[in-house]
C-alpha positions as CSV (number, residue, x, y, z in Angstrom):
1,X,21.9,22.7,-2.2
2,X,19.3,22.9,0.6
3,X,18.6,19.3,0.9
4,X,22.2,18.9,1.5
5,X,22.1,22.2,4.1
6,X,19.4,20.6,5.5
7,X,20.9,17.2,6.3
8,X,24.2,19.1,7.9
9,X,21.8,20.5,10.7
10,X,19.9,17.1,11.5
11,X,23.5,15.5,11.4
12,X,24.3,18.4,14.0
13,X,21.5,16.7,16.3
14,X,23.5,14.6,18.6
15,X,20.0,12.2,19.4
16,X,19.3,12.3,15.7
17,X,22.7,10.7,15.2
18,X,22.6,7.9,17.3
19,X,19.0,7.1,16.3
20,X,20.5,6.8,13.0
21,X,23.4,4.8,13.8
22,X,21.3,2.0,15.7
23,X,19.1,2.3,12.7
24,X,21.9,1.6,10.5
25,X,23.5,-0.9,12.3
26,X,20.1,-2.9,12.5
27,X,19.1,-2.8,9.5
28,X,22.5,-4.1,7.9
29,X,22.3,-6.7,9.8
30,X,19.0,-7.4,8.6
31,X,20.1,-7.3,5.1
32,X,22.6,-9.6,5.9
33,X,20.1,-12.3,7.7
34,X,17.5,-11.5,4.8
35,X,20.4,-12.8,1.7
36,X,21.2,-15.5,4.0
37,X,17.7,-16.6,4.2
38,X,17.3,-15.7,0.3
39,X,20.2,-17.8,-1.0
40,X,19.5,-20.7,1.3
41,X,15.6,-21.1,0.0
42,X,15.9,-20.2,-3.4
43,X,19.7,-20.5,-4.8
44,X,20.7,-23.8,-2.6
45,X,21.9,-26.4,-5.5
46,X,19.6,-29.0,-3.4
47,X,16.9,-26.8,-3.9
48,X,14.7,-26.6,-7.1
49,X,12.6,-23.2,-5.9
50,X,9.4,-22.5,-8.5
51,X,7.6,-19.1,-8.3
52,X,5.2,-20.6,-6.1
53,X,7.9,-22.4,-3.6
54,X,9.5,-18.5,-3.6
55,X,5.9,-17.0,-2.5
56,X,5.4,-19.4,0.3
57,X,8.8,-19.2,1.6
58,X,7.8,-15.7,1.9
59,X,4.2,-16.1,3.8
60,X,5.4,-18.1,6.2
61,X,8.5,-15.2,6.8
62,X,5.7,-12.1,6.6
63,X,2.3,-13.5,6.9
64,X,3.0,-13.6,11.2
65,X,3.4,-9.6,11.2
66,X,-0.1,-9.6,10.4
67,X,-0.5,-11.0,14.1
68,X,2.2,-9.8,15.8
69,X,2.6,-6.4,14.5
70,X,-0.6,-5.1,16.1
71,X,0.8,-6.4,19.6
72,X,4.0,-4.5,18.8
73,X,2.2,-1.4,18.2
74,X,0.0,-1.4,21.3
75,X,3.3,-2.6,23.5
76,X,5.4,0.0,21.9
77,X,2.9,2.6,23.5
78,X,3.7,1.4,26.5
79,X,7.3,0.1,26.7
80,X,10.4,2.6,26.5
81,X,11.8,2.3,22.8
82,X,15.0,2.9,23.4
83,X,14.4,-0.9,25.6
84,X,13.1,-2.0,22.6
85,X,16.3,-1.1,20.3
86,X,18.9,-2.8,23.3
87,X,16.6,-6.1,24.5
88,X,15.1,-6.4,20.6
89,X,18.6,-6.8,19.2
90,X,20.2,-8.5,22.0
91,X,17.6,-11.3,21.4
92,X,18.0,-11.4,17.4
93,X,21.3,-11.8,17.8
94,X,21.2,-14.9,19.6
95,X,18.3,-16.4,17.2
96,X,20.5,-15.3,14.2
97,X,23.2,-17.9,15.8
98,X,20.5,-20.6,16.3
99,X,19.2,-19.8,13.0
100,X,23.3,-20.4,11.8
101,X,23.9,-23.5,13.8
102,X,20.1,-25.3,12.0
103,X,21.2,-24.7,8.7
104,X,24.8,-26.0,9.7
105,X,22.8,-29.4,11.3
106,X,20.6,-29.2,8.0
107,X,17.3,-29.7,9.8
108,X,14.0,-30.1,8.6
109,X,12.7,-27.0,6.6
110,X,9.3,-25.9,8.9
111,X,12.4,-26.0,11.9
112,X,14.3,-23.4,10.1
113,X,11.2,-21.3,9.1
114,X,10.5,-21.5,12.7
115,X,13.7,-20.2,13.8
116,X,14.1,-17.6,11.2
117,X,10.3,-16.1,12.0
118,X,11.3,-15.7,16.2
119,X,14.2,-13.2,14.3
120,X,11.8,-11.2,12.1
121,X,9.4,-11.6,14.7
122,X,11.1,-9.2,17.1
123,X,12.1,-7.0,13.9
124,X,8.7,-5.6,13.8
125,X,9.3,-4.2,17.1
126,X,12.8,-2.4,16.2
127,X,11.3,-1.1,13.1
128,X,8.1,0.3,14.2
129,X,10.0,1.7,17.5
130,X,12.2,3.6,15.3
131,X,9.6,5.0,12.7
132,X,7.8,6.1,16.2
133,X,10.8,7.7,17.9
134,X,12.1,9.8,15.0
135,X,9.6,12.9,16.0
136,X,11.3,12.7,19.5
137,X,14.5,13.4,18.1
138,X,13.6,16.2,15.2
139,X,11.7,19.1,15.3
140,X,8.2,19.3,13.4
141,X,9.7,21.3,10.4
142,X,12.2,18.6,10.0
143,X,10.7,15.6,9.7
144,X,10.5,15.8,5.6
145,X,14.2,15.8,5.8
146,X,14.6,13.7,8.3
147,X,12.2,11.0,6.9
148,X,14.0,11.3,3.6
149,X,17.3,10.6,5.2
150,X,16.6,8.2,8.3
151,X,14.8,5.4,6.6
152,X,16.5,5.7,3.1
153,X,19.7,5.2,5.1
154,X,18.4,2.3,7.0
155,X,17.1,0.6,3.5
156,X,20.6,1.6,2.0
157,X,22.2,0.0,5.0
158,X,20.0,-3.2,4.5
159,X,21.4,-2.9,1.2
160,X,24.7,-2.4,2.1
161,X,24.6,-5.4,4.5
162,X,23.0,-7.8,1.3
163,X,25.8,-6.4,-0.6
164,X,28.2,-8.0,2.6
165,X,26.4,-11.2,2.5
166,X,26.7,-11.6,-1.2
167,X,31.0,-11.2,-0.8
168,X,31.1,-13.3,2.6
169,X,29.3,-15.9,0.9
170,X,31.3,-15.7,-1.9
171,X,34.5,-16.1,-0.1
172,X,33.1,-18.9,2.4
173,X,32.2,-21.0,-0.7
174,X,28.2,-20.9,-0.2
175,X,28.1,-21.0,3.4
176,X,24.8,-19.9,4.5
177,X,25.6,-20.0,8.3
178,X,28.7,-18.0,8.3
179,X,26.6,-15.2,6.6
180,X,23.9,-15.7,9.4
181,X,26.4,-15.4,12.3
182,X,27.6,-12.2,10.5
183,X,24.1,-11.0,11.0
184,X,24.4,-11.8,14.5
185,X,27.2,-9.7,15.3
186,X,25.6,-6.5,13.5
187,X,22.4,-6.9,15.9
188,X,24.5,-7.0,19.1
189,X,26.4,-3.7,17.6
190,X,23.2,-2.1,17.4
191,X,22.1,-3.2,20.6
192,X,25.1,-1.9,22.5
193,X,24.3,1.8,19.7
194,X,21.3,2.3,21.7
195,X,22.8,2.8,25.1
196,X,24.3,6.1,23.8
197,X,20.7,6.8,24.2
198,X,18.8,7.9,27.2
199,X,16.3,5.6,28.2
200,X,13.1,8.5,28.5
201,X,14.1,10.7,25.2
202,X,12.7,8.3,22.9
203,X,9.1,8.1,24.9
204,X,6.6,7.1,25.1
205,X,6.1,9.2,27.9
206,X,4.0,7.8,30.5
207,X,2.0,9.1,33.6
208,X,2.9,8.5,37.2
209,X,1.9,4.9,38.8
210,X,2.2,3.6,35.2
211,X,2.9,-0.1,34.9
212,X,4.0,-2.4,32.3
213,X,0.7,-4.4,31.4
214,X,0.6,-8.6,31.5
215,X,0.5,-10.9,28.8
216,X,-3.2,-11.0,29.8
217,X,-3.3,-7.8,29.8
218,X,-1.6,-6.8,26.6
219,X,-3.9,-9.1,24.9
220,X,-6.7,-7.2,25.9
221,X,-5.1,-3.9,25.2
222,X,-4.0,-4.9,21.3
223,X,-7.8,-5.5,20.6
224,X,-8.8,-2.1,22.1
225,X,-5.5,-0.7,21.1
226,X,-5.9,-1.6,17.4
227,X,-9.7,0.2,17.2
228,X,-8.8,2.8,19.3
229,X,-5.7,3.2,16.6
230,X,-8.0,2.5,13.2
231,X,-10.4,5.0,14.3
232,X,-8.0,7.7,14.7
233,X,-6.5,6.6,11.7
234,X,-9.8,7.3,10.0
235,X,-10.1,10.8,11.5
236,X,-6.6,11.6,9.6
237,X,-8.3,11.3,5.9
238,X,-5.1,12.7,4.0
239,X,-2.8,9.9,6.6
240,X,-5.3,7.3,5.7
241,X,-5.5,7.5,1.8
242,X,-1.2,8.1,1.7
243,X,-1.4,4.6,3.5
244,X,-3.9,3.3,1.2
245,X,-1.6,5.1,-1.6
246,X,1.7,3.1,-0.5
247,X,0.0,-0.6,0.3
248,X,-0.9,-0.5,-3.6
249,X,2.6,0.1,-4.6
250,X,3.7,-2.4,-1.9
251,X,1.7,-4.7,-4.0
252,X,3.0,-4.0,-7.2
253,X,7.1,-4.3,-5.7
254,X,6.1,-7.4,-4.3
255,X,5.0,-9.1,-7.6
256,X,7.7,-7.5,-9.4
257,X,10.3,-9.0,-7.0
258,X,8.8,-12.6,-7.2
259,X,9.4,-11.9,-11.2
260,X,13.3,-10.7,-10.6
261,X,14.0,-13.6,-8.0
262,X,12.8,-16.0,-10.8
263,X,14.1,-14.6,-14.1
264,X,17.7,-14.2,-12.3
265,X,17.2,-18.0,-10.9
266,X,16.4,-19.7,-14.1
267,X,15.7,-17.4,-16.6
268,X,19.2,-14.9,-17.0
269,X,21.3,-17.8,-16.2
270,X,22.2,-21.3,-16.1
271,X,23.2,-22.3,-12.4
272,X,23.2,-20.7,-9.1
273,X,26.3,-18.4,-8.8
274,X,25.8,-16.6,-11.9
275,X,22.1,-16.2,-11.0
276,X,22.7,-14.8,-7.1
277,X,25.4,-12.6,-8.7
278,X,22.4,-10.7,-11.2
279,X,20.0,-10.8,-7.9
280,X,23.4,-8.9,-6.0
281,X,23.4,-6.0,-9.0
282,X,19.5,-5.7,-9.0
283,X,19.8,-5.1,-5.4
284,X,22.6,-2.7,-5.6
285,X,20.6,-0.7,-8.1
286,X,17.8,-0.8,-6.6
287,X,19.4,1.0,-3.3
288,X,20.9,4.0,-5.6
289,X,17.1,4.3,-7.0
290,X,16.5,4.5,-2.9
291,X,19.6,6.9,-2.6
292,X,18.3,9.4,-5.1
293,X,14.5,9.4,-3.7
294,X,16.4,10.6,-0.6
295,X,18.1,13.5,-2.6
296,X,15.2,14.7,-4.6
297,X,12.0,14.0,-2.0
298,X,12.3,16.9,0.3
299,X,12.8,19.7,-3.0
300,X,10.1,17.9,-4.8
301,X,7.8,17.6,-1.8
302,X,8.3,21.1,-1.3
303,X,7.0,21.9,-4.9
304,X,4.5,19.2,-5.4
305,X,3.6,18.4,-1.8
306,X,3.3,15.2,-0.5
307,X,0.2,13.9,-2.3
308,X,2.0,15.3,-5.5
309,X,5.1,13.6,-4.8
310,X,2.9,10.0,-4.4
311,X,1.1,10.5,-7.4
312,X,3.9,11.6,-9.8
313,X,5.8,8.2,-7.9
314,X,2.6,5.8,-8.8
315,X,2.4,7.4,-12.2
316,X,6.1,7.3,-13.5
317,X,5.9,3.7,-12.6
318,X,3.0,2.8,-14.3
319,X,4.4,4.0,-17.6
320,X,8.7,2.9,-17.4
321,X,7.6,-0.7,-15.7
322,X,5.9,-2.4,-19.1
323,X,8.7,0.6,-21.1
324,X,11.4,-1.5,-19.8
325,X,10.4,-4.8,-18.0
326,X,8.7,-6.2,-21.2
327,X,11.9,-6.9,-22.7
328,X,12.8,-9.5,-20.0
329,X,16.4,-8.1,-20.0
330,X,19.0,-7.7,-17.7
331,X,20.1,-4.5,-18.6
332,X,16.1,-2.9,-19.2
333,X,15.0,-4.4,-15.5
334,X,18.3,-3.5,-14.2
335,X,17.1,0.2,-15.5
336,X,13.8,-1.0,-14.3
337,X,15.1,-2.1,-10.7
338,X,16.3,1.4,-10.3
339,X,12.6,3.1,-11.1
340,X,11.4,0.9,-8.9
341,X,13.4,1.7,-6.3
342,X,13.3,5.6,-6.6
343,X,9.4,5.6,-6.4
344,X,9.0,3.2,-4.0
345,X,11.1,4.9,-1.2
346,X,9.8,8.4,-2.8
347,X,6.3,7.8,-2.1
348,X,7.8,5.9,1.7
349,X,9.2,8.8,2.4
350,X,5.8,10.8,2.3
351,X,3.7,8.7,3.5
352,X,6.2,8.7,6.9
353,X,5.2,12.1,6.7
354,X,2.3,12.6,6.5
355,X,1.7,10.0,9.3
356,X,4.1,11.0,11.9
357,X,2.7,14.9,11.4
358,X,-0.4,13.6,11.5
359,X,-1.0,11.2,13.9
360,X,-0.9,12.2,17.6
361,X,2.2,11.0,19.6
362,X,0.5,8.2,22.0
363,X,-0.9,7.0,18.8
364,X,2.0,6.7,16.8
365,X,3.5,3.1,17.5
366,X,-0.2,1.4,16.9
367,X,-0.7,3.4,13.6
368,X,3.2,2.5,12.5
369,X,2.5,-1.2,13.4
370,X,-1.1,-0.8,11.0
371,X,1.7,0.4,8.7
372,X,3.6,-2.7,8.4
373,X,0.8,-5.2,8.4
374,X,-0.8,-3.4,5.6
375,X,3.3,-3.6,4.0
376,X,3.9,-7.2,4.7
377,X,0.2,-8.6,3.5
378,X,0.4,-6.9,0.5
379,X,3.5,-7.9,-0.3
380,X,2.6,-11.2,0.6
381,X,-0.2,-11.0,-1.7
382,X,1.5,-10.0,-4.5
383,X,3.7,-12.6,-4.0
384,X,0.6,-15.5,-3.9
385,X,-0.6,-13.4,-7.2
386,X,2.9,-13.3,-9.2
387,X,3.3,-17.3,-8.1
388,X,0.0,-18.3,-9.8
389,X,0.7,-15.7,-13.1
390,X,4.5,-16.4,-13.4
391,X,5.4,-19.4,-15.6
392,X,8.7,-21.4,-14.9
393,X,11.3,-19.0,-16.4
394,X,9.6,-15.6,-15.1
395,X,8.7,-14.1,-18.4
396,X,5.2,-12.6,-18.0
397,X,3.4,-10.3,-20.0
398,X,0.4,-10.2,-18.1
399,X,1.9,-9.4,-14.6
400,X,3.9,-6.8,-16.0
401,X,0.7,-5.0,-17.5
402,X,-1.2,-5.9,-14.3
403,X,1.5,-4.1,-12.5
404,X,1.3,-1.1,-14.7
405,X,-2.5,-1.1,-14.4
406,X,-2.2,-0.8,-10.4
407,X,0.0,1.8,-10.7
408,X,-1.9,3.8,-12.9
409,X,-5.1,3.1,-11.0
410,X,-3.5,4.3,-8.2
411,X,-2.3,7.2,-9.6
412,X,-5.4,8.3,-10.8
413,X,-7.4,7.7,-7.5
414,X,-4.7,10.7,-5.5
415,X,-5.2,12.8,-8.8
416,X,-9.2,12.8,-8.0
417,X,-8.8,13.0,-4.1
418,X,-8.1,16.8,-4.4
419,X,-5.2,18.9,-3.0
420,X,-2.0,17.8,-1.4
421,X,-1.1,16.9,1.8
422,X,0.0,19.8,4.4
């Protein structure tokens, strides 16, 4: 098969590799710290979490990237990445054992939201890093196949790692902490993965008599930073409407996850374990949706193109999400999960694309951190949205349709824009 030909000769790339491996080792441990988080907000016995409790638990987790993921953007310009991966993880690991010794002391709630938003703080900066420093690694021909295989892998590892949590908490008898100290450890192995990198191959590369700017400084240089970033942005029409493309299916996974977190928490069963087990199996499908989307993007790219790819993603969703979510099922939004999951990271996977071949190199980090704003407000949104639709067992009609409606909307709106991305 030539995707699979294809993936031999990037795994050939010794840089490639060990981009991929701190990648993977990061975003495990994310996984890991994410179902730690998860299960300690929403599935604690001593906690009684409604659709609208889940939704705020997630603002005050996301709604900061809004702020800080410009500064990342105009910093990663500026700062070596490969710095970024070994300083980024060192520090998460430490706040990952804070985070683990709060929850041990039971503290006050806002104290471990604080705690747990200094970790996922700093994850904006390894994340956008590594979505900038992939064209350093691959050649231009390759990124299609490289973007197929590097961030799939890095959600399948996230995966993977919730998959860990899930046992480890099983076999600690519900402890949180023990999970989050897990976490901890899979940060400091990714930060000791990126020495195996040069320090200058990952950019950005800077001129002589360059210095690293001030808090003061830096400040001043997000504000310029971000404008100087929009504008190009709005220069690259086909980059600009794949983004607006993906932050309306962002939308419509982040409702539909309030509405699994909720039907798996009171709905599909009658306490906690039973209920975190069906949230582990929607997870797990949903990465093998992510797994094939890695398979079949680069051959269907190739055919559709990436605009193509996007709108076939937006459109098969709009029709199987009411086909199957409206029996509020396991087994139908298990099925569901998996669509979900194969369109979502299918239409990722081009929109990287077109971005990274788009976007000029000194621009890439401030674009990438546009990127996740415009991923974690509208997943925040949806979540606000699903919280005031949802009633107390999950079951909604209405959000389901609304979902579909998006979808198709979306759809439509790449159908009309004309021919596919280069």
């Amino acid at each position: 098969m030539p995707v699979v030909r294809d993936l031999r000769v990037l795994l050939r790339l010794r840089d490639f590799r060990n981009l991929l491996a701190v990648r993977l080792l990061s975003q495990a441990a994310d996984g890991v710290y994410q179902v730690a988080l998860a299960t300690y907000v929403v599935f604690s016995p001593e906690k009684q979490a409604s659709p609208a409790a889940i939704a705020s638990a997630m603002a005050v987790l996301l709604l900061p990237y809004s702020v800080i993921g410009p500064f990342a953007g105009v910093l990663l310009d500026r700062w070596r990445r490969r710095q970024v991966f070994l300083y980024g993880n060192l520090l998460r690991a430490v706040l990952a054992c804070v985070t683990g010794l709060l929850i041990v002391a039971h503290v006050p709630d806002w104290l471990f939201y604080a705690s747990a938003l200094s970790v996922t703080a700093v994850n904006r900066f390894v994340l956008a890093g590594l979505a900038a420093s992939l064209p350093r690694v691959v050649g231009p021909d390759q990124l299609v196949t490289a973007n197929a295989l590097s961030p799939t892998a890095g959600t399948l590892a996230a995966t993977a790692g919730g998959g860990l949590a899930f046992l480890v908490r099983l076999l600690a008898s519900g402890s949180n902490a023990l999970v989050v100290l897990l976490g901890a450890l899979l940060y400091l192995a990714a930060a000791l993965m990126s020495l195996r990198l040069a320090i200058g191959l990952l950019g950005p590369d800077h001129p002589p008599g360059h210095t690293h700017p001030s808090v003061a400084e830096g400040i001043a240089l997000t504000v310029r930073g971000m404008t100087e970033g929009l504008r190009h942005l709005a220069e690259r029409r086909e980059a600009a409407q794949a983004l607006a493309a993906m932050t309306m299916m962002r939308f419509c996974y982040g409702a539909l996850t309030v509405m699994l977190l909720t039907l798996c928490r009171y709905s599909w069963s009658d306490n906690e374990s039973d209920g975190l087990a069906l949230l582990g199996i929607a997870v797990g499908v949903s990465g093998a949706g992510f797994f094939t989307a890695a398979v079949i993007t680069p051959w269907l790219v190739g055919r559709l193109g990436t605009r193509g790819w996007i709108t076939a993603c937006s459109a098969g969703a709009a029709v199987l999400v009411p086909a199957l979510g409206l029996f509020f099922a396991p087994g139908p939004m298990l099925a569901a999960a998996f669509v979900l999951g194969l369109a979502t990271q299918g239409a990722k996977i081009s929109t990287d694309t077109v971005v990274q071949s788009q976007v000029d190199d000194e621009f890439r980090g401030r674009v990438f951190s546009v990127y996740d704003v415009l991923f974690n407000v509208a997943f925040v949104g949806a979540a606000a949205v699903a919280s005031l639709m949802l009633p107390a067992d999950g079951q909604s009609v209405v959000l389901i349709m609304s979902v579909s409606v998006v979808y198709a909307v979306t759809a439509a709106l790449l159908r009309r824009q004309g021919r596919c991305f280069t």
